[in-house]
N, C-alpha and C positions, 0 to 999 in steps of 0.2 A: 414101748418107752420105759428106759428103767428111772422108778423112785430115786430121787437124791433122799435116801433118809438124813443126812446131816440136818440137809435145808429143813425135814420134818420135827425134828424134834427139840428145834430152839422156838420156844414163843416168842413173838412179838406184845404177847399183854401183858401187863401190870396185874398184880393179883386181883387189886380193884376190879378192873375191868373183866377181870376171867368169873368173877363173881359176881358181875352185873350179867354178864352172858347166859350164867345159870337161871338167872331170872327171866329171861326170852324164855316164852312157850316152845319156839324151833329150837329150841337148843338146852331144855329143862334135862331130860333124859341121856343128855351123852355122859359118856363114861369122862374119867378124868384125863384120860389119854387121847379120847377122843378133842377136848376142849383143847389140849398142848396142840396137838394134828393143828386144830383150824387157825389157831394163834399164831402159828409156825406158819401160816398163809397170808395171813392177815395186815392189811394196813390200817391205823388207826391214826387221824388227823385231824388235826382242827380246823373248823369251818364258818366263816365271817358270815354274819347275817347279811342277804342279798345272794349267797354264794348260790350256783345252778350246781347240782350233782347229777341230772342228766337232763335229756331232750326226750318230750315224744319224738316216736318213730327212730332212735338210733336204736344200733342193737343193744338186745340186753346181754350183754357179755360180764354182770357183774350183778352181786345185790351187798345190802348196806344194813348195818345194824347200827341204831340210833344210841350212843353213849348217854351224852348230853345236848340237852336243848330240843330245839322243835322244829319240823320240816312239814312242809309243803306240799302235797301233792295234788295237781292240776293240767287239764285238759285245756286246750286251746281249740274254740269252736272256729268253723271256718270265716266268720265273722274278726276273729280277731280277741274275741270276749273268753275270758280265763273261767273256767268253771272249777272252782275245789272242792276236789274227791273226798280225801284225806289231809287229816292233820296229824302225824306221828309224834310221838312223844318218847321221852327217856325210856329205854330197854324194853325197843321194839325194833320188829326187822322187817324192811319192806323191799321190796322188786325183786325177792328170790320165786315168785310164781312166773313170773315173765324170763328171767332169766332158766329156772329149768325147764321152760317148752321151746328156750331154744329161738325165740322169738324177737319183737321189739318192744322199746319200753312204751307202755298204752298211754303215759304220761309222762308231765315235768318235775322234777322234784328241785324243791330252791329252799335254802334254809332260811324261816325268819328270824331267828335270833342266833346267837352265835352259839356253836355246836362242835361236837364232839363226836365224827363219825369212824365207824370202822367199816372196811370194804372187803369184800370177797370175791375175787376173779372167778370166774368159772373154770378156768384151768387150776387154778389153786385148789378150788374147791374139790373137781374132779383127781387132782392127784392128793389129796385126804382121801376120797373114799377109796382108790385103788388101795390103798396102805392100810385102811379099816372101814370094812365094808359094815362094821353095827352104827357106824355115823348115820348113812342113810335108811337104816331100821328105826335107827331113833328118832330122827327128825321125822319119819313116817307116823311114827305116834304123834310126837309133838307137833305136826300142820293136822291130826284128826282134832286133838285138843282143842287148837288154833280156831277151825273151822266152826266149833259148834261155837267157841266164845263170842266168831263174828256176828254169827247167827243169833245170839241171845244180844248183843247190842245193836243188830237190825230191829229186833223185836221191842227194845226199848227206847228208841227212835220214833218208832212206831205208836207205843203206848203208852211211856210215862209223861208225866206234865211235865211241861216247860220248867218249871221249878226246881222240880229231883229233876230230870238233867242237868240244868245248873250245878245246881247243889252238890252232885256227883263230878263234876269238871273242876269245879273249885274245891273240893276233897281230895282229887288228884295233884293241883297245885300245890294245896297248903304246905306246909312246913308239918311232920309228920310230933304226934306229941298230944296232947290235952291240952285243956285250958284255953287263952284268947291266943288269939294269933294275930299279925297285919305281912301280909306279904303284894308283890307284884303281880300281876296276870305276865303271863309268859309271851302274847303277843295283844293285838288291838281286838276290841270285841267286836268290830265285824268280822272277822276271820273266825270268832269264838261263837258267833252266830254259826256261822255257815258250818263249822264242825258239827253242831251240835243239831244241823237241822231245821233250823228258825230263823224267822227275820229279826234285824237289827231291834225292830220296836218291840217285839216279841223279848225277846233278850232281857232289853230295859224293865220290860213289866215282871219277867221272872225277878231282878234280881231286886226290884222294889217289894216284891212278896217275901222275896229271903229275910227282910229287915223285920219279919215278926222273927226269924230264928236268930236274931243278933249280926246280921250281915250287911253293914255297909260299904259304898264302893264310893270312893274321888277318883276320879281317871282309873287308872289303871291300879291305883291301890284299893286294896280289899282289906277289909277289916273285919274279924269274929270275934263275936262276946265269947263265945263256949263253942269250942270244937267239935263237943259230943252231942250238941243241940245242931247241927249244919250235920255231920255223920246220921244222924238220926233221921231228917230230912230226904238224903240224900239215899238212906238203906231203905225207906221205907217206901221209896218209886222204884227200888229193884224187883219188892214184895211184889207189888200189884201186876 
């Protein structure tokens, strides 16, 4: 099959975006030409909270790197009953392991809030590396990266308290900066439960403990006296 290098070396991203890409762990190491290659593939679209981006069991003919907002990912037991895997968040990439074995998707992914996705066909994908074969040298580094980071947040699933997990979910939220902050949760805290591990009541008691660090919640708003007091919280269940 011959390369269209035309089709290769027009991007489809916006700087923005070429620069949120660098920030994915799969894609930290590519060179700068590599980055044009996959943008030159790439579809990047907005996507309405409720939207499905795929089905278990269809093939995985694609995987999806998360611009903006938050997605979904969930098993359907044979009951009927939705089990969540995964919750993905801004400048992360998920179903590229399913998609390179070639296989089906093991789950659902549905967006809760309204989002910002870019998509990667496998044939796109595959004619980037025919055209530079250090793409998939580099993302072979970048999933070793990848792998041990899943591993050290198994591990902190595992053994931090309920509180630094919290504390570390609402870090990732915040509005990035010092001082107090008051921002939104990104979706409902059952869902921020089940990300993190924990039952709903569980949850509530973390985040009644967070209020000696200056953390109050009304619904879904979040309030911090001191940023560096909730950061401090939040680093110090990484510690242990």
């Amino acid at each position: 099959m011959t390369v269209n290098h035309s089709n290769l070396s027009h991007s489809n991203l916006s700087s923005e975006d070429a620069a949120a890409l660098r920030a994915i762990p799969l894609f930290a190491k590519l060179t700068d030409r590599a980055v044009s290659l996959l943008g030159g593939v790439a579809i990047v679209r907005p996507v309405s909270r409720g939207t499905t981006l795929f089905l278990q069991d269809e093939p995985a003919d694609r995987f999806f790197v998360l611009l903006d907002g938050w997605v979904k990912l969930y098993r359907l037991t044979r009951d009927g009953t939705e089990a969540v895997v995964h919750v993905i968040g801004p400048a992360e990439s998920f179903a590229e392991a399913a998609m390179f074995a070639d296989g089906k998707f093991p789950v659902c992914a549905e967006a809760v809030t309204d989002a910002r996705v870019m998509t990667l066909t496998a044939d796109g994908f595959a004619r980037c590396l025919r055209e530079d074969d250090r793409i998939a040298f580099g993302m072979l580094g970048s999933l070793s990266v990848r792998l041990r980071h899943l591993v050290t947040q198994i591990e902190q699933l595992q053994v931090q308290p309920a509180p630094q997990r919290v504390a570390a979910f609402l870090m990732r939220v915040c509005p990035p900066g010092d001082g107090p902050a008051q921002f939104q949760l990104p979706f409902d805290k059952a869902l921020i439960a089940r990300r993190l591990g924990m039952q709903p009541e569980t949850l509530s008691r973390a985040l009644a403990k967070l209020r000696a660090v200056g953390v109050e919640t009304q619904g879904l708003t979040v309030s911090v006296a001191e940023r560096a007091s909730l950061r401090a919280m939040a680093e110090a269940g990484e510690e242990e």
